[in-house]
N, C-alpha and C positions, 0 to 999 in steps of 0.2 A: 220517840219510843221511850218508855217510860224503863225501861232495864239498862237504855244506854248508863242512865242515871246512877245508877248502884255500883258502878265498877264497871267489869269486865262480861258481867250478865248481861245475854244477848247479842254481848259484839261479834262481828262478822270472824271468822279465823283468820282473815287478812287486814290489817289497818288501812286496806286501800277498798277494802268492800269489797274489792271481787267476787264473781259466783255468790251471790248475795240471793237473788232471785229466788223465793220458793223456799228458803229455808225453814221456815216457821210449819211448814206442813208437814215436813219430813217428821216422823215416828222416830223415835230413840229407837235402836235395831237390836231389842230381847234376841240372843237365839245367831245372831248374825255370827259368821266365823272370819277372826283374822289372823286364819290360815295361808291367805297369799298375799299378806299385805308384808309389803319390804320397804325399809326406810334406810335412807344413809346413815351412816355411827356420824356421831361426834365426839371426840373430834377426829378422829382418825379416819384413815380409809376404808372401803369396803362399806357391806349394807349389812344389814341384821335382817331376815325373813322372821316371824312372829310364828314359824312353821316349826323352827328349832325349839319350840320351847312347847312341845306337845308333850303333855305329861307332866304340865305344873301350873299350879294357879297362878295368872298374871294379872297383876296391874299396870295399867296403860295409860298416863294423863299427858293431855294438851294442854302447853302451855306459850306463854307468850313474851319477850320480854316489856311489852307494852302494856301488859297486864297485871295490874296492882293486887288482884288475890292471890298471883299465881307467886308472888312474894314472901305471901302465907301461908302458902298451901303447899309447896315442895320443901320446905323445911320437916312437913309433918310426913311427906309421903318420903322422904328418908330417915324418919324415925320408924317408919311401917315399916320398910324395905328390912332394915336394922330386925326388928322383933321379930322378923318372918321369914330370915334369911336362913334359919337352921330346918324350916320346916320347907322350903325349896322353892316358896316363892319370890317370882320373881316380877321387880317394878322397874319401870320405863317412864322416862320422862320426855316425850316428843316434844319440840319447837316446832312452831311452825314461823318462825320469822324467817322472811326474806332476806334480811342481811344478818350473816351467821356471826359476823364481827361484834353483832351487841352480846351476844350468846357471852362469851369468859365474863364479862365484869358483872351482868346478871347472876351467872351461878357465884360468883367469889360475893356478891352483895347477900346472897339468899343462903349463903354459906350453906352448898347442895355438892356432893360431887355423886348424885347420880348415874346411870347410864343415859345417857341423853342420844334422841334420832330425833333423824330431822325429816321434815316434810314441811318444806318451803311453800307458803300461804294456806297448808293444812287441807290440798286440794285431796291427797289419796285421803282422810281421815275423813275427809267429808262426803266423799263417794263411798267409802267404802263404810263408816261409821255413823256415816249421818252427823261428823260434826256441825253445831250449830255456835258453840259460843264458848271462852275462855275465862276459864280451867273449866273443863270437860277430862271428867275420868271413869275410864269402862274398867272391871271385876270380867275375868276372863279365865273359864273354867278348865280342866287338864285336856279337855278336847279339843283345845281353841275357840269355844262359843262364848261369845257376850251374855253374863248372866246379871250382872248389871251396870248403869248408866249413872251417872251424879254429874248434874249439870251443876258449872257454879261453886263454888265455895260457899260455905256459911261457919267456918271457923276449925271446924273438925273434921276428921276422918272417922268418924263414930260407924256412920252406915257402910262406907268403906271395908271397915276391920270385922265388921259381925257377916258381912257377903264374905269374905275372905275366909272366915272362921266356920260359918259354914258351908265352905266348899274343903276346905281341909277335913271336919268333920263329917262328910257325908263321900268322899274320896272321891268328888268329882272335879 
């Protein structure tokens, strides 16, 4: 597969491929609400429901620490986090690794200190989001609806900040 090639484009959300089957058909989920999706915190106890946070624009990125974009790409989504935190939105950074022990030397290496949830081989995010591939990050409107998807990295959060920007401007 010729995206394995590029990085992190196209890889499965599990490094062991699981649930692998049929991904490629699944639609990016416009419109889809994650309003009942609940993830565990990192690092501490308890879970976070995406239910609590109705009534603010959210962003929500998959990441990996087996994944080389996601290296360069949480560095930026805590500088988003940073310039959008007086206007109430709020970013999340999900793992989906199975072993949470890689998780501290990744963030200290990506110098991220995030909110990080986890969802171990990124099965809820793929039921419920249709994840296909890492860094995957959904734009998630004050209703809890997906109003957009960005598969992949390509260096910036440019498309990222103008969905963000117009969902604050449009007070959805």
């Amino acid at each position: 597969m010729l995206l394995v090639l590029v990085g992190c484009a196209g890889t499965p959300p599990a490094p062991s491929g699981a649930k692998t089957q049929g991904l490629a058909a699944q639609p990016s989920p416009a419109g889809a609400s994650v309003s009942d999706i609940t993830l565990g915190n990192y690092p501490g106890p308890g879970k976070h429901s995406f239910s609590s946070d109705r009534g603010q624009v959210v962003v929500i990125d998959a990441w990996a620490t087996w994944c080389a974009p996601c290296v360069r790409s949480l560095p930026q989504l805590q500088a988003l986090r940073r310039d959008y935190a007086k206007r109430g939105v709020r970013v999340y950074a999900v793992s989906v690794d199975e072993d949470r022990a890689q998780i501290p030397s990744f963030l200290a290496a990506a110098r991220v200190d995030l909110p990080v949830l986890l969802d171990p081989g990124g099965f809820v995010l793929e039921d419920k989001l249709k994840l296909k591939q890492m860094p995957t990050t959904w734009v998630v409107d004050r209703n809890g609806h997906v109003r957009y998807t960005q598969e992949s990295f390509d260096g910036n959060l440019e498309d990222i900040r103008a969905q963000v920007d117009a969902l604050l401007k449009d007070g959805q």
